[in-house]
C-alpha positions in Angstrom: -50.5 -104.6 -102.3 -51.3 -101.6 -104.7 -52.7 -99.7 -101.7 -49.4 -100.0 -99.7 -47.6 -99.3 -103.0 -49.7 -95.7 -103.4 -49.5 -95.3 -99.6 -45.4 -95.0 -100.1 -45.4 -93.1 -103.4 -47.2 -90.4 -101.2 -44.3 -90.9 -98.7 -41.8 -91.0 -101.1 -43.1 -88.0 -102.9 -43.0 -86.0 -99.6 -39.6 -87.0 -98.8 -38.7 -86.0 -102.5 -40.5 -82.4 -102.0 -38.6 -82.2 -98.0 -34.8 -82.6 -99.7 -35.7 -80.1 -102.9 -37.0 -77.6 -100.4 -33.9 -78.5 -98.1 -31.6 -78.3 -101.0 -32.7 -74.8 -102.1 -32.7 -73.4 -98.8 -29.2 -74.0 -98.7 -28.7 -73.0 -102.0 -30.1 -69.6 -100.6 -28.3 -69.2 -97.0 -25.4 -69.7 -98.9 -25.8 -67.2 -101.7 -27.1 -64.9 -99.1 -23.9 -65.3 -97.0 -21.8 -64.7 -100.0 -23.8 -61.4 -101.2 -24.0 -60.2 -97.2 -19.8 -60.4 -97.3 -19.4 -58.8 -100.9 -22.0 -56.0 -99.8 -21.3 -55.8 -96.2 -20.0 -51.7 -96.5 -22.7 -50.6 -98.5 -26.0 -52.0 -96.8 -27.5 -50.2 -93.5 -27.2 -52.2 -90.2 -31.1 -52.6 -89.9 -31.2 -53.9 -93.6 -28.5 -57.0 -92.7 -30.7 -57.6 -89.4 -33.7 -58.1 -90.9 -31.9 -60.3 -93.6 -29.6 -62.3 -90.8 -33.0 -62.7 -89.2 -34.9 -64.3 -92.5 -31.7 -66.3 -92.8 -32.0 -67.7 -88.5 -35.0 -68.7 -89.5 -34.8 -70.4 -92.6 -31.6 -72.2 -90.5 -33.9 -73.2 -87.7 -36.4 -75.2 -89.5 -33.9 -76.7 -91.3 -32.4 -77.8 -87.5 -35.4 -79.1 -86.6 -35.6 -82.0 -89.3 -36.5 -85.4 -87.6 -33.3 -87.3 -88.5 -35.0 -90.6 -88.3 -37.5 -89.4 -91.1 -35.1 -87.0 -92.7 -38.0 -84.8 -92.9 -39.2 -81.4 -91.6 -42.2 -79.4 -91.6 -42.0 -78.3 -95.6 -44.8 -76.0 -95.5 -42.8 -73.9 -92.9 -39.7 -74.3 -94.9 -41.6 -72.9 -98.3 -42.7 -69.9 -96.4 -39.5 -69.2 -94.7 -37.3 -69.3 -97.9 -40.0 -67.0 -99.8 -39.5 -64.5 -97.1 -35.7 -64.4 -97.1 -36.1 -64.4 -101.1 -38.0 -61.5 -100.5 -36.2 -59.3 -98.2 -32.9 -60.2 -100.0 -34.2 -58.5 -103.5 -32.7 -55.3 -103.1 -29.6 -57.2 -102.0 -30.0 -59.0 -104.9 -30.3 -55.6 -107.2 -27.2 -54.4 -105.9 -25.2 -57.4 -106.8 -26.5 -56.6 -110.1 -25.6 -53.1 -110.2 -22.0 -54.2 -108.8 -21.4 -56.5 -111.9 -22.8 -54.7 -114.2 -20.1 -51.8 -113.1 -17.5 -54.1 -113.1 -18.2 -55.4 -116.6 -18.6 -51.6 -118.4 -15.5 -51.0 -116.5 -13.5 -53.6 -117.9 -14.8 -52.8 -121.1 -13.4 -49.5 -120.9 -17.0 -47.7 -120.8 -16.6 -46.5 -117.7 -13.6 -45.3 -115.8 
């Protein structure tokens, strides 16, 4: 009985990590989308590629979660999101840079 109890705690743990990793990943595609649209005049073609790319992929394992588990392959997940997280930084800096602006201009520090 307590080995079939520790035997699901380790399944229930890994379903627990699946769904935070899940959760975060869309969390990222959809801050990603958002920062692609505000940005989309003022980032090169081959720079939205490569992040469109990061994003496919991060979409596709997320497609391939076995629905009767409602699991996926969280290792490849991890690694996926750290590489979109990673090619979106300068994206990320400009969004800064844009609201920064905005605030010093509605402060009247800038014109």
């Amino acid at each position: 009985m307590v080995e079939e109890s520790v035997e699901h705690a380790f399944d229930d743990l890994a379903a627990r990590r699946w769904i935070e990793a899940k959760l975060k990943a869309n969390e990222t595609l959809a801050a990603t989308k958002n920062a692609l649209a505000t940005c989309a005049d003022e980032i090169e073609k081959d720079y939205r590629e490569k992040i469109e790319s990061a994003a496919r992929d991060v979409g596709k394992i997320l497609a391939a979660e076995n629905l009767e588990t409602g699991a996926g392959d969280l290792k490849q997940l991890q690694t996926a999101i750290a590489a979109l997280d990673e090619i979106t930084k300068p994206l990320a800096e400009l969004l800064m840079d844009k609201a920064m602006e905005a605030m010093l201009r509605k402060r009247g520090l800038i014109q």
